[in-house]
Wavefront OBJ file of the C-alpha trace (Angstrom):
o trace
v -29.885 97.913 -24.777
v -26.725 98.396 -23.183
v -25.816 101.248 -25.085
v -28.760 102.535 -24.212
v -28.318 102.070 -20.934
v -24.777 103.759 -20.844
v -26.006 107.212 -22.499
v -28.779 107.230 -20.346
v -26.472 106.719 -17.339
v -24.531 109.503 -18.911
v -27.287 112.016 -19.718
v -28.136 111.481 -15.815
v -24.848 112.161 -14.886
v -24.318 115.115 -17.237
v -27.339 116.583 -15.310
v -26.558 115.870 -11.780
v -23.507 117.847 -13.009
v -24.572 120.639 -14.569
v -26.903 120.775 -11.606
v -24.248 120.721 -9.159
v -22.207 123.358 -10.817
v -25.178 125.225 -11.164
v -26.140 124.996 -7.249
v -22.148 125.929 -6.396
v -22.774 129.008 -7.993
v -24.769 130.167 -5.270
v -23.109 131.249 -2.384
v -26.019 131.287 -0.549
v -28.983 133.440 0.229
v -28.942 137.129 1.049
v -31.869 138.611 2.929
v -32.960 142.242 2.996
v -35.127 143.500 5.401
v -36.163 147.356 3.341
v -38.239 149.665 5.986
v -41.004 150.732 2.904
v -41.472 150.569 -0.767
v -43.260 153.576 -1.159
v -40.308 155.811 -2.852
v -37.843 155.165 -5.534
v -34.657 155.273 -2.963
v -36.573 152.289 -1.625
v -37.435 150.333 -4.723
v -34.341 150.975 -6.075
v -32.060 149.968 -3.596
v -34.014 146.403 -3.691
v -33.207 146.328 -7.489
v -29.514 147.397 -7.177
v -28.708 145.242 -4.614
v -30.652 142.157 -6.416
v -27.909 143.082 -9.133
v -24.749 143.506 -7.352
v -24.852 140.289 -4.645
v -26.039 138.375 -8.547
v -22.739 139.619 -9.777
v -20.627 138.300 -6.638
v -22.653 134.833 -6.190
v -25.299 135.122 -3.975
v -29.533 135.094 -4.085
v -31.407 137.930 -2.604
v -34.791 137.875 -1.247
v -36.284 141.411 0.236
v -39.011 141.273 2.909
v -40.705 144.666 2.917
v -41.750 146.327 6.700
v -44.311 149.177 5.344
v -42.424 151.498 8.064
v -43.745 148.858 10.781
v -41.409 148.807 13.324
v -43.259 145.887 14.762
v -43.560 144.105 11.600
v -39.689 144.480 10.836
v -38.807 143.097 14.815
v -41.196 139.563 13.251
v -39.287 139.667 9.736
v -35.751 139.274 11.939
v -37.369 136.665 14.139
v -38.153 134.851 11.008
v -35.021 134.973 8.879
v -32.832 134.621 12.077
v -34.522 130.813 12.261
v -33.968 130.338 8.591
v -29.994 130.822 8.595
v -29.374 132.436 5.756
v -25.985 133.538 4.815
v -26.687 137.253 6.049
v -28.940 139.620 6.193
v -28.770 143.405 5.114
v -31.175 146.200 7.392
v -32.110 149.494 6.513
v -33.922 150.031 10.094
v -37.375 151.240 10.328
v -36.488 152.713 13.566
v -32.549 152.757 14.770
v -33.316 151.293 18.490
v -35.697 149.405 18.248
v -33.762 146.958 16.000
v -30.556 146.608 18.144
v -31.737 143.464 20.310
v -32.700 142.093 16.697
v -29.103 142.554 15.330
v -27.303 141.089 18.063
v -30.033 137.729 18.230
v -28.539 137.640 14.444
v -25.103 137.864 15.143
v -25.367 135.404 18.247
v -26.917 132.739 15.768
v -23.874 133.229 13.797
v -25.277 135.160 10.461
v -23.835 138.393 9.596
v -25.913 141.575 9.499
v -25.146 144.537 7.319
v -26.139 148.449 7.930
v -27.344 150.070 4.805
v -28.083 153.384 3.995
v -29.381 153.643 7.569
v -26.481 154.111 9.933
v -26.930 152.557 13.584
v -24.524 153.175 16.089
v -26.050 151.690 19.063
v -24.692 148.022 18.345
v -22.178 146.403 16.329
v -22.598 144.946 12.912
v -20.342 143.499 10.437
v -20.797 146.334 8.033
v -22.545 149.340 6.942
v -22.806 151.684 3.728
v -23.856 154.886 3.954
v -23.694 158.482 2.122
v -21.388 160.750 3.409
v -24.038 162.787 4.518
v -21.697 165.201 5.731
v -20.334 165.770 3.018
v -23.195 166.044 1.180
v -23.677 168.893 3.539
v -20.097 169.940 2.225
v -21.785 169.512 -1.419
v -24.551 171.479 -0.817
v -22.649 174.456 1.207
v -20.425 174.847 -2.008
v -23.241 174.874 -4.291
v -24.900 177.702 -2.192
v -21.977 180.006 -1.762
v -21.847 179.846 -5.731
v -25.515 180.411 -6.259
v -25.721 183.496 -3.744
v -22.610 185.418 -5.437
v -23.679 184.541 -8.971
v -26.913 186.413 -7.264
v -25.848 189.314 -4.856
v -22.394 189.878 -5.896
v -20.681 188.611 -2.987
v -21.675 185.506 -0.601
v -24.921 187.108 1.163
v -28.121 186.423 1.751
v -31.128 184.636 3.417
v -31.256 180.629 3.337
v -34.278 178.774 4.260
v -32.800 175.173 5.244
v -35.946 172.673 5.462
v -34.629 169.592 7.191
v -36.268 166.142 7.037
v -37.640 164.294 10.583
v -34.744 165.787 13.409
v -35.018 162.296 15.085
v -33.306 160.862 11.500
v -28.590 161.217 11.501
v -29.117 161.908 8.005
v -30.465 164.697 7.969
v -28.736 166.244 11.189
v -25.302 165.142 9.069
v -26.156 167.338 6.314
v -27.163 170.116 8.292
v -23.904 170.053 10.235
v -21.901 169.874 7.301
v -23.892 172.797 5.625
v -23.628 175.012 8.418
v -20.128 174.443 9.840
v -19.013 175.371 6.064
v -21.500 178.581 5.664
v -19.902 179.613 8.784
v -17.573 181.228 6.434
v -19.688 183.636 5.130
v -21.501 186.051 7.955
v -23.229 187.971 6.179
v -25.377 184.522 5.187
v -28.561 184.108 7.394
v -29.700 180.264 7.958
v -33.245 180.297 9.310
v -33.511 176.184 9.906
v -36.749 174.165 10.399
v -37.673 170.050 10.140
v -40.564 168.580 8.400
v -40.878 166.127 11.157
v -41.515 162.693 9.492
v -40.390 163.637 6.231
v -43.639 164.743 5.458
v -44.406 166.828 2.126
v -47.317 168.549 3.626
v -44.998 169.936 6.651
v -42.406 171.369 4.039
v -45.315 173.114 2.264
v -46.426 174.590 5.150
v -42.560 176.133 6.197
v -42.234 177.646 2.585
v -45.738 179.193 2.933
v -45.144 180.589 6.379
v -41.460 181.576 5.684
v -42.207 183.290 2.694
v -44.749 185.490 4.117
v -42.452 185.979 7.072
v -38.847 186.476 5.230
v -40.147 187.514 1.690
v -36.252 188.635 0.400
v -35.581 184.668 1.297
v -33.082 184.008 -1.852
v -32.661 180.144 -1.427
v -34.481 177.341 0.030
v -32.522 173.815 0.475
v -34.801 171.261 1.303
v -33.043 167.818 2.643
v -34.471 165.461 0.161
v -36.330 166.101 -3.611
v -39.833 165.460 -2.266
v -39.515 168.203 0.022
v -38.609 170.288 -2.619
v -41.721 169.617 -4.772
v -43.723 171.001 -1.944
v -41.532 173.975 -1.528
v -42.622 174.413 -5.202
v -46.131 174.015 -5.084
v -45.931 176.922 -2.432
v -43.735 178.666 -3.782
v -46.709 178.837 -7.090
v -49.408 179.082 -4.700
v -47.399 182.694 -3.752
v -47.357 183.407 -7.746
v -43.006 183.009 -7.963
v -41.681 181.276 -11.277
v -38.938 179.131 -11.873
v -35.887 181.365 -11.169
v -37.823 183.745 -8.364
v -36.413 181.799 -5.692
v -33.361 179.499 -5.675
v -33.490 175.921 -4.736
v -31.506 173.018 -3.738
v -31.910 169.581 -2.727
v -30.532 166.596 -1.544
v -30.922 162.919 -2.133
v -31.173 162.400 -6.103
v -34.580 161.402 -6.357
v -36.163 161.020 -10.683
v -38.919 164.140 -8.774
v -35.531 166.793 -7.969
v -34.055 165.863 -11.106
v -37.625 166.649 -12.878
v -37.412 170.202 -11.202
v -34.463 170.931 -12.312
v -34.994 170.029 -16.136
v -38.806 172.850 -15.427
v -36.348 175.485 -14.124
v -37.088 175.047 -10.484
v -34.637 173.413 -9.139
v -30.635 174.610 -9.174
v -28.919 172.209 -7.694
v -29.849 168.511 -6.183
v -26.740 166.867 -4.671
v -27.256 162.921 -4.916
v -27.077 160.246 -2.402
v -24.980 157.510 -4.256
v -27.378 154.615 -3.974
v -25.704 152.469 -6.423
v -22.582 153.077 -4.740
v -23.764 152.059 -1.240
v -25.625 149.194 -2.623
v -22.400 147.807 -4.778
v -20.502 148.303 -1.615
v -22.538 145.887 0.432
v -21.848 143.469 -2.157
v -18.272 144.356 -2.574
v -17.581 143.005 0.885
v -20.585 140.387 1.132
v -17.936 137.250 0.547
v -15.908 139.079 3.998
v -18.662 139.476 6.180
v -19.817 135.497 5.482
v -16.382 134.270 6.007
v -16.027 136.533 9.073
v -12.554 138.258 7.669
v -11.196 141.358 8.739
v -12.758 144.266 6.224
v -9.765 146.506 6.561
v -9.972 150.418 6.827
v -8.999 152.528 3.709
v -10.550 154.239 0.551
v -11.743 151.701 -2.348
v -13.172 152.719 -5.553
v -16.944 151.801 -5.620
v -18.339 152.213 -9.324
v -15.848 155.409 -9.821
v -16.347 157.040 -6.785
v -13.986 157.231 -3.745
v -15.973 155.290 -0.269
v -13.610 155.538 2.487
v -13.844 152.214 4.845
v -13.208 153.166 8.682
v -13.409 151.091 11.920
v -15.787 152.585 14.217
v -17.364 151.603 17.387
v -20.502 149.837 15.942
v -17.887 148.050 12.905
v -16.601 149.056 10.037
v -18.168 151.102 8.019
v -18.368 152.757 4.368
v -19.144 155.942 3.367
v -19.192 157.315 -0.203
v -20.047 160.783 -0.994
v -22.305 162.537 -3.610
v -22.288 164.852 -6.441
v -23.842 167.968 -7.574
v -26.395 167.407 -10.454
v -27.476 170.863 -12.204
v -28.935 171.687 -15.215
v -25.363 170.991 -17.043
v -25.608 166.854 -16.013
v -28.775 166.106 -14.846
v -29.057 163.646 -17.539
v -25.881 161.594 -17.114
v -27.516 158.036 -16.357
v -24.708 157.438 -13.120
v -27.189 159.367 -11.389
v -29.746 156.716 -9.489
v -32.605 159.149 -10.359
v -32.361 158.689 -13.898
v -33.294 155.021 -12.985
v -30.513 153.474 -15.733
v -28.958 151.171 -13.105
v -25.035 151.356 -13.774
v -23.816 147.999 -16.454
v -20.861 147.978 -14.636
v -19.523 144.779 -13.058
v -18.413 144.461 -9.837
v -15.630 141.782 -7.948
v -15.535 140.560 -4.516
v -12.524 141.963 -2.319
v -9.989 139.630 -1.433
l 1 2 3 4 5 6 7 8 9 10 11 12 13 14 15 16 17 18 19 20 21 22 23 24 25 26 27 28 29 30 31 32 33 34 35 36 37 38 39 40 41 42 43 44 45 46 47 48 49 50 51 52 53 54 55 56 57 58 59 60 61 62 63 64 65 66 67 68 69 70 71 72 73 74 75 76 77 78 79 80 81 82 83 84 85 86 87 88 89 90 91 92 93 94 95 96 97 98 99 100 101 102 103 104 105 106 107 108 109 110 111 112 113 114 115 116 117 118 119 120 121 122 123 124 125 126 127 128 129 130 131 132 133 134 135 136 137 138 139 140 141 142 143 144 145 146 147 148 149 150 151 152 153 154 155 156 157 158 159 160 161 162 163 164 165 166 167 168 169 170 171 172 173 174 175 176 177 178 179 180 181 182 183 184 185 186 187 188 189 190 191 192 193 194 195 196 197 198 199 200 201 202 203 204 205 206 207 208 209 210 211 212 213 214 215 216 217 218 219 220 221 222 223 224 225 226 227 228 229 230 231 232 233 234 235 236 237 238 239 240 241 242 243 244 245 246 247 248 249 250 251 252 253 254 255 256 257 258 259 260 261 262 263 264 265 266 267 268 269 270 271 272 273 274 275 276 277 278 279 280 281 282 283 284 285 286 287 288 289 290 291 292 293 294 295 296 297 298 299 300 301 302 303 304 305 306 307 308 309 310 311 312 313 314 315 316 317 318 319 320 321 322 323 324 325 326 327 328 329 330 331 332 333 334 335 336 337 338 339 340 341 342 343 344 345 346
């Protein structure tokens, strides 16, 4: 009996051991607050940075805000009162969330910016595309298409920007321009979808094209945009090749186009990047350490950490995909998340 006793003292301790190691593994719980779920940026930043904060020790729970301002204010309310060891934003609307952010901050939990820069308020991180470079991206990629076309760097570019109340795409339309600047004898005729929507690019390729028929590209701010641009552009009877096009975010849709002939170029927002960033610098932003400025390699690429007014902040550029590498699986729209492993840094 007493040997039984003894093992099963033992056996009872081995588990309130294993348990214990198994609950310090946890660092504690992660919320993130993701504005919709209705794209693959969306439901694949959820998934990368599920995978990432895993990697570095902590749980993640996402709470989804179907582009509800109102419904993402509540969601903050809530997971302010739970404590949890921070929460990551991507804002359904920029100002609207700033008196949300600073309750967070006040109770003591760090809040972390991602993929949707706000300036308006401090927080104890954010990760973000170099959307002006992107614009710098994109500008190259243009100046090569329209002398591999014309002979020289001319011609007529349709730039169809996303919502003009949104930085990202205002970033990559500064960084386009203030390159093509370069080149006068390039005409930019510019013009937002306002709200992002599809529908609203379709119409500016249909109306453009009737108006400016010698147009000889069209870059569209994000790959949905572009699919529109195409269904116009075959509602006007062109074929893959008639008109050039380019893109910008990286979505599986652009890198569709450009495997039918449609597309030329779609220059990538790094998601994986931004989201192994956040988690790069999670273990900082609980302890409340200094996140120091300078560039850090983030899966490969080069993010450059600066202190700005609202904290400090990340950004990591993107590449050009083309017909060449569309299929390399780094690229977030070839959904193959990346198997590499990340560390904390110290």
């Amino acid at each position: 009996m007493k040997r039984i006793l003894l093992a099963a003292f033992a056996a009872l301790a081995f588990g309130l051991s294993t348990f214990s190691s198994a609950f310090a593994e946890t660092k504690g719980t992660v919320y993130y607050l993701v504005p919709t779920l209705l794209d693959e940026f969306q439901t694949g930043s959820v998934s990368a940075l599920e995978m990432f904060l895993k990697q570095v020790g902590y749980e993640m729970k996402t709470l989804n805000a179907d582009n509800k301002t109102d419904v993402q204010q509540s969601q903050m309310n809530d997971v302010i009162a739970l404590k949890p060891a921070a929460i990551i934003l991507a804002a359904v609307d920029f100002n609207a969330l700033k008196p949300s952010i600073e309750a967070a901050r006040a109770a003591g939990i760090p809040v972390s910016e991602f993929d949707r820069q706000i300036t308006s308020t401090v927080s104890d991180f954010t990760s973000v595309a170099g959307t002006v470079e992107i614009g710098y991206v994109a500008a190259d990629q243009a100046e090569k298409l329209l002398k591999a076309k014309n002979g020289e760097v001319k011609g007529k570019v349709l730039q169809v920007l996303g919502d003009p109340g949104d930085p990202y795409t205002l970033d990559i339309q500064k960084g386009f321009e203030e390159k093509m600047k370069a080149f006068p004898g390039v005409t930019i005729i510019s013009l937002p979808a306002m709200q992002w929507e599809a529908s609203n690019a379709g119409t500016i390729v249909s109306d453009q094209m009737l108006a400016n028929p010698d147009i000889d590209l069209i870059f569209s701010h994000a790959a949905h945009l572009s699919v529109a641009a195409v269904a116009s552009l075959e509602a006007a009877g062109k074929k893959p090749g008639d008109v050039m096009l380019m893109s910008s975010n990286g979505a599986p849709v652009g890198l569709d186009l450009i495997r039918k002939g449609w597309l030329n170029v779609e220059v990538e927002q790094p998601l994986y990047a931004q989201a192994a960033a956040i988690a790069m610098f999670m273990d900082k932003m609980v302890a409340k350490e200094e996140i120091k400025p300078g560039e850090y390699d983030v899966l490969g690429l080069k993010g450059v950490v600066t202190k700005e007014a609202w904290g400090p902040n990340i950004k990591i550029p993107g590449a050009a995909i083309t017909k060449e590498n569309v299929d390399n699986p780094a690229f977030w729209g070839n959904l193959k998340p990346p198997t590499a492993t990340i560390t904390s840094v110290k």
